[in-house]
Backbone bond lengths (Angstrom), bond angles and torsions (degrees), N, CA, C in turn:
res aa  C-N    CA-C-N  psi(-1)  N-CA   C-N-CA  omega(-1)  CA-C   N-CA-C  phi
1 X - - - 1.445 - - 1.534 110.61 -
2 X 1.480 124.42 -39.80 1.300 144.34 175.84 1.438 100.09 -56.54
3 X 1.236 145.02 -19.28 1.286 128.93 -123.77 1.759 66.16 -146.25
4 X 1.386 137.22 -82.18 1.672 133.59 -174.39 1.724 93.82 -21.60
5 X 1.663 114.93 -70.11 1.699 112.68 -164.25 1.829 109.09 -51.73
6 X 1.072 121.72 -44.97 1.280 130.75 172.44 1.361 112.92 -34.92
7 X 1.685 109.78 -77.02 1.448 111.05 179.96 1.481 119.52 -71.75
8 X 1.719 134.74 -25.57 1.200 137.59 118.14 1.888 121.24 18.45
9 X 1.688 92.85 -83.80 1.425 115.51 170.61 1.371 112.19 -67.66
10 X 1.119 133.11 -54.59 1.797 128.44 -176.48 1.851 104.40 -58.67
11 X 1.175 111.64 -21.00 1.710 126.15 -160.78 1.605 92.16 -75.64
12 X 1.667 100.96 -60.05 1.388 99.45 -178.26 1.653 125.47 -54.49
13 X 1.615 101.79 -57.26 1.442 105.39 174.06 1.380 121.73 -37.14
14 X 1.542 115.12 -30.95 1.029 111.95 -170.28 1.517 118.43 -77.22
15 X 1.405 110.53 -34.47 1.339 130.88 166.43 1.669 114.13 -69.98
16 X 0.734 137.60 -42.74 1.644 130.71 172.99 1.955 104.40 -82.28
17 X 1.367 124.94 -16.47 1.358 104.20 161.96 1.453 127.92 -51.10
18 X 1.207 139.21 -36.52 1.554 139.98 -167.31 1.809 85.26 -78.30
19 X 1.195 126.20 -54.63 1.352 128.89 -173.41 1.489 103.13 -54.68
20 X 1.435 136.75 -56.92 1.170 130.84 -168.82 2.273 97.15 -68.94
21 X 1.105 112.05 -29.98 1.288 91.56 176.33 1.444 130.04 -97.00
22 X 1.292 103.64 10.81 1.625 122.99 174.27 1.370 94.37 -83.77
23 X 1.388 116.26 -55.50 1.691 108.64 179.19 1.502 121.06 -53.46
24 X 1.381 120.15 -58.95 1.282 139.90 159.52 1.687 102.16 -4.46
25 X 1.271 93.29 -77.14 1.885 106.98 -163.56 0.936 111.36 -81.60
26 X 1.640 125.74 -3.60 1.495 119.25 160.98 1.315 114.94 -101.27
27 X 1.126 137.93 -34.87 1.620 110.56 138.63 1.175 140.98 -6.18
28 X 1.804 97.25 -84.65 1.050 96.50 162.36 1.779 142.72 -34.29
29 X 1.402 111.52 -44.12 1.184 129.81 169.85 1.858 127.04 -52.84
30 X 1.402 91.62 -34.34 1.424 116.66 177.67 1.487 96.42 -82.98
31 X 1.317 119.54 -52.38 1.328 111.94 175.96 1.351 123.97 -36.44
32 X 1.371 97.71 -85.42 1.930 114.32 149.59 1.766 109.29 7.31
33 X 1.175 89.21 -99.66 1.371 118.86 170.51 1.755 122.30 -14.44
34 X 1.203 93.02 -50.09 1.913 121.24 -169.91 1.775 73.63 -69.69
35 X 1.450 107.69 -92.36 1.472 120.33 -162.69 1.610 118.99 -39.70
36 X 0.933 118.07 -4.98 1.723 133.06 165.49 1.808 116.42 -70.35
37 X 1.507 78.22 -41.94 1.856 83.35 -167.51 1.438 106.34 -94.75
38 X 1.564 129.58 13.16 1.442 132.47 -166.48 1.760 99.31 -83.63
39 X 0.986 108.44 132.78 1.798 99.08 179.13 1.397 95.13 -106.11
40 X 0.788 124.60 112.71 1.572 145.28 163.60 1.719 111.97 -49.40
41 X 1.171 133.18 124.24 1.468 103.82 -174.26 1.608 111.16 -101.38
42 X 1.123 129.01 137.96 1.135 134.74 -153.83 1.901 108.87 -64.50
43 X 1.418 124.99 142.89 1.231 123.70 -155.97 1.701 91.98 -78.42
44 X 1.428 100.78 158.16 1.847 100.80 -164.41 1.369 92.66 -113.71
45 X 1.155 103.95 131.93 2.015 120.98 -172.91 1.537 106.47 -54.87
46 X 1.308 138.34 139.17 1.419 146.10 -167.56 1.734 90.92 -60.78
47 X 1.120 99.24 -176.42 1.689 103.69 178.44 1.611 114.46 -108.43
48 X 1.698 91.68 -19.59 2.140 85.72 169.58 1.592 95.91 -74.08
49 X 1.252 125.97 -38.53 1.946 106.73 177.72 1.226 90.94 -54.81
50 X 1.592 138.29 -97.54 1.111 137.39 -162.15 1.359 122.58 -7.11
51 X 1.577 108.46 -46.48 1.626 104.29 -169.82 1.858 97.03 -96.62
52 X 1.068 120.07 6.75 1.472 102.37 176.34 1.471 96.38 -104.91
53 X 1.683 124.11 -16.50 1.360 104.44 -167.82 1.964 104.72 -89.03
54 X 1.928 91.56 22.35 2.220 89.51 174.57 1.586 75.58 -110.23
C-alpha cells in the first residue's frame, strides 16, 4: 500500500514538473519584460557644474 502512495506521488511530480517550469520562465519573462520598459531618470548634474557651465 506504502509503495501504490509513493509511485502515486513520484507520478504526479512528474506530471506538474513541465507546468512548474512553464511558470518559472514566464515570470521570469514578464519580469524581463517589466524591467525593459522602466525609464530610469537620468542623474541631475551637481550645481558647482551647473554654475561653472554659465
Amino acid at each position: 500500500m506504502q509503495q501504490d502512495i509513493t509511485r502515486d506521488s513520484n507520478s504526479v511530480a512528474h506530471q506538474l514538473r513541465p507546468v512548474v517550469i512553464t511558470v518559472v520562465v514566464a515570470k521570469l519573462a514578464v519580469f524581463a519584460l517589466l524591467m525593459t520598459t522602466i525609464n530610469f531618470q537620468a542623474p541631475l548634474p551637481a550645481p558647482v557644474e551647473v554654475a561653472e557651465a554659465r
